[in-house]
RORO-740163 format. One record per residue (C-alpha): x negated, y negated, z; residue number from 1; residue in three letters. Coordinates in Angstrom, 3 decimals. Example, Ala and Ser with C-alpha at 12.3 -4.5 7.8 and 13.67 -1.06 7.14 Angstrom:
BEGIN
       xx       yy       zz bavex rokol
  -12.300    4.500    7.800     1   ala
  -13.670    1.060    7.140     2   ser
END
This chain:
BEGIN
       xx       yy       zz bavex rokol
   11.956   74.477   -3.884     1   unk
   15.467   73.598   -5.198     2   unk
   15.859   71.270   -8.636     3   unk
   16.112   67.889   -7.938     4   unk
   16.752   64.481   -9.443     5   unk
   13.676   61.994   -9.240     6   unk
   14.179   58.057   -9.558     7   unk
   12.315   55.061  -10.050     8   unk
   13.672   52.770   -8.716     9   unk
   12.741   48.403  -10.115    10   unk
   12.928   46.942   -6.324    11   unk
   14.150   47.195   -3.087    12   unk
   17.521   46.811   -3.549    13   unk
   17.738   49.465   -6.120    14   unk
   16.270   51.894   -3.872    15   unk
   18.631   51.314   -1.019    16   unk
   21.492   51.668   -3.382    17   unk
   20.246   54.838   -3.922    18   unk
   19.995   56.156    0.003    19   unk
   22.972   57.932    1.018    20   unk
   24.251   58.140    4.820    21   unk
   23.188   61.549    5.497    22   unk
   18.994   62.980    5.481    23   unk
   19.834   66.038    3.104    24   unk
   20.827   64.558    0.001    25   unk
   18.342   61.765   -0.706    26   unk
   14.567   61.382    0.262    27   unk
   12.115   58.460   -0.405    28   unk
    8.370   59.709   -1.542    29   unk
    5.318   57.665   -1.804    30   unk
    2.395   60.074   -1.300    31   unk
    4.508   63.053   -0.810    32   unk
    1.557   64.136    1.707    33   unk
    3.950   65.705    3.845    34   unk
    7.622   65.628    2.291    35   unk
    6.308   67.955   -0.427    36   unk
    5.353   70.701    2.005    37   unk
    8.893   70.508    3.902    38   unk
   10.311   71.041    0.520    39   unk
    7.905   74.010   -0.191    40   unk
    9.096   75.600    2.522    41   unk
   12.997   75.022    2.604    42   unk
   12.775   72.488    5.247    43   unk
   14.126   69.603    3.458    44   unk
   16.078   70.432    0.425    45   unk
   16.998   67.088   -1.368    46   unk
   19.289   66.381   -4.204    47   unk
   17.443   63.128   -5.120    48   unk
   13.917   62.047   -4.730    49   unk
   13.383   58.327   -4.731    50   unk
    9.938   57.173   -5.721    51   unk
    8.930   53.947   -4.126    52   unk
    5.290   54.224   -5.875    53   unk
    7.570   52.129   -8.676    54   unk
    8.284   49.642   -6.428    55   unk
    5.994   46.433   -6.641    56   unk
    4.362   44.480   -3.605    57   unk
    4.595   47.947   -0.608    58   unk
    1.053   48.239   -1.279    59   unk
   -1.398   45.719    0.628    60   unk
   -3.503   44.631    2.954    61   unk
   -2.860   40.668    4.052    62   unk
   -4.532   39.223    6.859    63   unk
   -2.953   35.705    8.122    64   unk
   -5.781   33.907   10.253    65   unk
   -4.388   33.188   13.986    66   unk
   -1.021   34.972   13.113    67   unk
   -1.209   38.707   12.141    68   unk
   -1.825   40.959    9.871    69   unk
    0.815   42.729    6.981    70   unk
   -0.056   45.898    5.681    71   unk
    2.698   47.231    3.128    72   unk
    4.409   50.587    4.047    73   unk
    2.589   52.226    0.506    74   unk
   -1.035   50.975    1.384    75   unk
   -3.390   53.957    1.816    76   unk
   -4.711   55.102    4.492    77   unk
   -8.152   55.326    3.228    78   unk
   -8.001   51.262    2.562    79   unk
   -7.163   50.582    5.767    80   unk
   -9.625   52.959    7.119    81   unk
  -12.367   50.899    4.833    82   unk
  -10.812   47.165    5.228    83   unk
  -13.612   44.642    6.984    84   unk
  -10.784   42.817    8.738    85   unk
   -8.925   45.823   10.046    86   unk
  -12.581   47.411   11.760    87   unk
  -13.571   44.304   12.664    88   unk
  -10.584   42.379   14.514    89   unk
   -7.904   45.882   14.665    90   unk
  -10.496   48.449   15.665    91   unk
   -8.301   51.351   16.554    92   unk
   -6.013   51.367   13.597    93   unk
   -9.557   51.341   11.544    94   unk
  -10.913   54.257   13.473    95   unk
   -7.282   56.025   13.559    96   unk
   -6.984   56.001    9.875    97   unk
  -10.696   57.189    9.524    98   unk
  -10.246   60.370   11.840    99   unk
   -6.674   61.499    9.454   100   unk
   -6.703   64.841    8.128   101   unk
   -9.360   64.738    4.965   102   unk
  -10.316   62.002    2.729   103   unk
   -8.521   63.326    0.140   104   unk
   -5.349   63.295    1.908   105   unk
   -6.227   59.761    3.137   106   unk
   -6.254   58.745   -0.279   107   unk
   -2.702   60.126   -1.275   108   unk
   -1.174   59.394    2.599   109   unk
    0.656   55.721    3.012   110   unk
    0.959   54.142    6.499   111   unk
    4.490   54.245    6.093   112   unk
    4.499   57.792    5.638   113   unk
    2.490   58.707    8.435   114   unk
    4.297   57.197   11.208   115   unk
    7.397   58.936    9.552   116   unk
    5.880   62.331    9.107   117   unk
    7.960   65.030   10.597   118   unk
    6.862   67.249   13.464   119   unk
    3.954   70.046   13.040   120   unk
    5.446   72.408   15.535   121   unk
    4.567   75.840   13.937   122   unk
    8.421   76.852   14.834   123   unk
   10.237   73.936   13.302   124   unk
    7.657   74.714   10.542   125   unk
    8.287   78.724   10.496   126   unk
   11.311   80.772   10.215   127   unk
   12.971   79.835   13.423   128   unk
   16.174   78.303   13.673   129   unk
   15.403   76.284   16.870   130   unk
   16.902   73.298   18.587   131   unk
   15.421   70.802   15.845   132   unk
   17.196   72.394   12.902   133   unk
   20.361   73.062   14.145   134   unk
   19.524   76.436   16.690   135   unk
   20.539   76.605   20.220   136   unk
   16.588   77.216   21.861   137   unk
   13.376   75.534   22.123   138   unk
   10.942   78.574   21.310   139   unk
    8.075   76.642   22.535   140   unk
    9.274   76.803   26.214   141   unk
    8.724   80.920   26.503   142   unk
    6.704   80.820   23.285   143   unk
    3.329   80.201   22.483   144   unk
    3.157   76.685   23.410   145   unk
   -0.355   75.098   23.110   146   unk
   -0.205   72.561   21.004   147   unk
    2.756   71.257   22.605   148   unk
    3.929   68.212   24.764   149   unk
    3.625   68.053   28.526   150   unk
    5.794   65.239   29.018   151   unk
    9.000   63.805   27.877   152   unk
    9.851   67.210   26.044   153   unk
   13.070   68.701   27.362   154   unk
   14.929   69.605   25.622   155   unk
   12.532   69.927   22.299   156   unk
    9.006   70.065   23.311   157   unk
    7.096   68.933   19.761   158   unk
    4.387   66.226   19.434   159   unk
    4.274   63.277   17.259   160   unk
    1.578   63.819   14.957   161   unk
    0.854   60.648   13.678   162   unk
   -2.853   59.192   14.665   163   unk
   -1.752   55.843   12.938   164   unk
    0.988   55.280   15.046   165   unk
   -0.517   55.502   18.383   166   unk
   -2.827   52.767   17.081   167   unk
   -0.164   50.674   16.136   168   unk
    1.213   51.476   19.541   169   unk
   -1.755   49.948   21.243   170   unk
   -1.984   47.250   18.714   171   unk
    1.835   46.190   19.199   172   unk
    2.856   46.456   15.839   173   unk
    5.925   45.770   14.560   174   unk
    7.856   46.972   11.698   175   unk
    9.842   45.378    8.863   176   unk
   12.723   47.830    7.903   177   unk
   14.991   46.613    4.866   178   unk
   18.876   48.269    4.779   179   unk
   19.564   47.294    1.595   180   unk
   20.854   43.396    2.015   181   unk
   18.766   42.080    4.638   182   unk
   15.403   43.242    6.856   183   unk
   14.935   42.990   10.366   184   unk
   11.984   43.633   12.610   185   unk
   11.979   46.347   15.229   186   unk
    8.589   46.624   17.687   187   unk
    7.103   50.194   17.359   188   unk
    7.556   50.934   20.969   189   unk
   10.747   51.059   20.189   190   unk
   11.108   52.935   16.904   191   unk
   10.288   56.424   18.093   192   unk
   13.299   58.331   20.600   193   unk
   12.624   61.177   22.437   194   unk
   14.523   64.449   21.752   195   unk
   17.028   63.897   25.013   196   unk
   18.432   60.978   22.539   197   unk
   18.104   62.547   19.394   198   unk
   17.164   66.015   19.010   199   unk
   17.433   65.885   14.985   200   unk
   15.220   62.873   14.308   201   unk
   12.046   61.401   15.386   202   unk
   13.145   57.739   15.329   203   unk
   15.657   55.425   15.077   204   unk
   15.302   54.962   11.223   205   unk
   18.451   55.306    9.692   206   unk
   19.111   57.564    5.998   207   unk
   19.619   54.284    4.302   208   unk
   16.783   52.405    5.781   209   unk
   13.329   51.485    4.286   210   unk
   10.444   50.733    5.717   211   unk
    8.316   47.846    4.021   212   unk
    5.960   46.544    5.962   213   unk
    3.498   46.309    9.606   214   unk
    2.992   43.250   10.778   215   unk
    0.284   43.446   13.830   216   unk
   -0.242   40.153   16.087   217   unk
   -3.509   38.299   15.898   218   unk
   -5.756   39.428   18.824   219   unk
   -6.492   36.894   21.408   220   unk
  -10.023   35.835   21.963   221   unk
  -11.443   38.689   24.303   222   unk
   -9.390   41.857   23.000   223   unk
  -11.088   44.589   21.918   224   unk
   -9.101   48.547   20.954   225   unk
  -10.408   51.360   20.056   226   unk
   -8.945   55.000   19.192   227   unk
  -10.790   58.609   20.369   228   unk
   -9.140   61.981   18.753   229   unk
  -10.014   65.144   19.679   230   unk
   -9.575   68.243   17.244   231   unk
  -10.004   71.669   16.947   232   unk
  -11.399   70.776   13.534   233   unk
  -13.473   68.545   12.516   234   unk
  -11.595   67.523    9.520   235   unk
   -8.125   68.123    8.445   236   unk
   -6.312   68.657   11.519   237   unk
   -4.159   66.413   13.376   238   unk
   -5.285   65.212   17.207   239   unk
   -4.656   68.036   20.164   240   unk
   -4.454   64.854   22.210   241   unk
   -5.465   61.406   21.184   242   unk
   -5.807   58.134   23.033   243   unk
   -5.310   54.403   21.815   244   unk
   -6.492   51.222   23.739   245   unk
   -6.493   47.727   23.625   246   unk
   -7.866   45.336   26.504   247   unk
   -8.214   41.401   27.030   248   unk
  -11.594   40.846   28.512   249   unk
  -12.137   37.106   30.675   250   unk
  -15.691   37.775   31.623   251   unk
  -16.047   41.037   33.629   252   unk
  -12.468   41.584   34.435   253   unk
   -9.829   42.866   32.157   254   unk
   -6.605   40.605   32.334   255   unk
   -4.624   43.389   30.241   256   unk
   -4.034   46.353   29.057   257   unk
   -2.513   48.909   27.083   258   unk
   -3.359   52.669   26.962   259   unk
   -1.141   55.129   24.601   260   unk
   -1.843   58.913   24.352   261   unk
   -0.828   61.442   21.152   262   unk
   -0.675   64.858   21.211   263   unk
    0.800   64.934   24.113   264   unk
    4.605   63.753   23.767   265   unk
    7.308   64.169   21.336   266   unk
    6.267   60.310   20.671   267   unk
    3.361   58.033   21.122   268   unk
    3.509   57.639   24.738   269   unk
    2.467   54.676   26.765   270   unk
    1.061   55.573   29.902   271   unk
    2.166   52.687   32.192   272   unk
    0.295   53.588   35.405   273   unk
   -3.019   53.056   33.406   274   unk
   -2.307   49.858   31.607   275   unk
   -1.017   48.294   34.616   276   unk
   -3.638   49.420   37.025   277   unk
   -5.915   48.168   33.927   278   unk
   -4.914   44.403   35.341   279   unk
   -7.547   42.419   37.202   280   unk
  -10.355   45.678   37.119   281   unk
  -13.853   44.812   36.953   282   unk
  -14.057   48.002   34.505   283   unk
  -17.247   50.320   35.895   284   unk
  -18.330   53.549   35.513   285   unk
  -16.654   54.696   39.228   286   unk
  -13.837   52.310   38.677   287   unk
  -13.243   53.959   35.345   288   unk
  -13.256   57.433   36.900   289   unk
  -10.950   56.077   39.836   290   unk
   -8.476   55.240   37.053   291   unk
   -8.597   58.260   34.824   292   unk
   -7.683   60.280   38.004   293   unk
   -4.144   58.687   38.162   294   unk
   -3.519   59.530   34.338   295   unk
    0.074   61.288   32.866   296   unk
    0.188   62.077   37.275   297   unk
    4.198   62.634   35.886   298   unk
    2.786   65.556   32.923   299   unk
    5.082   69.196   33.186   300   unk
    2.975   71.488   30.998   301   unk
    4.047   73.995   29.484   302   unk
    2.050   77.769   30.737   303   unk
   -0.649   77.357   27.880   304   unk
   -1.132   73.447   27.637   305   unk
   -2.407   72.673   31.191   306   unk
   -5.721   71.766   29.588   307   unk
   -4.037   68.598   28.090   308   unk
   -4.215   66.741   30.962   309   unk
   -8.048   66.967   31.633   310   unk
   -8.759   66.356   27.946   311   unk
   -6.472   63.473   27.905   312   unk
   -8.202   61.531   31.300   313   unk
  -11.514   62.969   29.317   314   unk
  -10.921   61.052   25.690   315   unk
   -9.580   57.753   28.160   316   unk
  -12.612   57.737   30.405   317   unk
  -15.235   57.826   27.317   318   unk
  -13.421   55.586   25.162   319   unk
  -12.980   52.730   28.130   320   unk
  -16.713   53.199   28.772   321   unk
  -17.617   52.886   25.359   322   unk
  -15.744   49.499   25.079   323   unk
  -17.181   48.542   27.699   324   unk
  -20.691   49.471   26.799   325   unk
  -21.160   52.375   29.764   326   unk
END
């Protein structure tokens, strides 16, 4: 790990000033959960470190009755994991947050920093110089590939690891993101790109941009989420594939919904097929199975991650019967 400068920034403003227009020479921190290991290991190499621990009012949890909730960039995951409100009303970000990594890392981890945590591929991460950091070749494709993504790869076939943001995914979050004079709101569908748009980056967050804050929408009477992980470990591992839902309920039939997988995409991916064939079900344990059968029917696995694709209809059929009481 090179020397570096580290700054405290007083506010928002300051810290901006302090961003430059490129991602090598200045880095924001807040837990440092997972910038600190890319700097271990060469990855990112920073001149400045900006700490936005210093920076008042990024921590906390506000809940707006009939409106939404805010939950600062810097609030830790373990509080959101352990807020009544959020398990009660926002189920799957609850039960996202509880399932990441270890509770000590959910202590030090922000929200903020999870959804912007870089990729875990163990080539990015190793001593490869592939597509991602500036190389000509995806190792994963003839490599050992399976952990990887089965859809929406080419040309760089990573996962997002972030539980919390396939939650938020299913939730339809949205985030604030401040650029130094103003903020502006951007819906976290459409905050993550794929790598056929930008092989460098995992979103569309720019060097000089911060985010500040999530701002989730008020469920409407009826709604229910919930979030299932699967893991080769039981703690301390992030989610071979993952699966986020939320569904309106009127009586027996489900008026809409929204299914996201992770693990299994370079981003949180919404399956469409499933969340529109969700519409007007009376959900059942055959009608469940009938729907599960259709799911990620586009997937191109890779030669060792064909298993994704069962496990993901697997996680989707138990956690729709389980909101549903099956």
């Amino acid at each position: 790990m090179k020397n570096f400068t580290y700054f405290q920034p007083e506010n928002l403003k300051d810290a901006a000033k302090q961003l430059g227009n490129n991602w090598k020479d200045r880095l924001l921190i807040a837990g440092g959960t997972d910038l600190l290991g890319l700097m271990k290991h060469n990855l990112e190499r920073p001149d400045v470190l900006i700490n936005l621990k210093s920076i008042a009012g990024l921590e906390k949890i506000e809940y707006l009755p009939g409106k939404e909730l805010r939950i600062g960039a810097l609030t830790k995951i373990t509080d959101i994991a352990e807020h009544p409100v959020i398990r009660e009303k926002f189920t799957a970000l609850a039960e996202a947050a509880g399932q990441v990594a270890s509770p000590q890392l959910r202590n030090m981890g922000t929200i903020g920093g999870n959804i912007c945590q870089r990729p875990r591929c163990w080539y990015y991460r190793g001593d490869f110089n592939c597509l991602r950091k500036g190389g000509d070749i995806c190792f994963a494709v003839e490599g050992r590939n399976k952990f990887h993504c089965i859809i929406g790869g080419a040309p760089c076939f990573i996962v997002h690891p972030s539980d919390l943001a396939v939650a938020l995914q299913a939730l339809e979050a949205k985030l604030i993101i401040f650029s130094g004079k103003k903020s502006k709101s951007v819906a976290i569908k459409d905050f993550f790109v794929l790598p056929d748009a930008d092989v460098y980056r995992e979103n569309i967050l720019k060097p000089n941009e911060i985010i500040t804050e999530i701002h989730i929408p008020e469920p409407a009477s009826g709604c229910q989420s919930g979030y299932l992980k699967f893991q080769e470990r039981e703690v301390w591992d992030f989610a071979t594939v993952s699966v986020g839902v939320s569904i309106k309920k009127n009586a027996n039939f489900i008026e809409t919904g929204l299914v996201v997988f992770g693990g299994v995409a370079p981003r949180p991916w919404i399956e469409q097929k499933i969340s529109q064939a969700l519409t007007g079900t009376i959900l059942k344990e055959n009608t469940i199975s009938e729907l599960t059968d259709i799911c990620l029917q586009d997937a191109e696995p890779l030669e060792e991650n064909k298993y994704k694709v069962v496990l993901a209809k697997n996680l989707l059929k138990n956690l729709l019967m389980r909101l549903n009481n099956i």
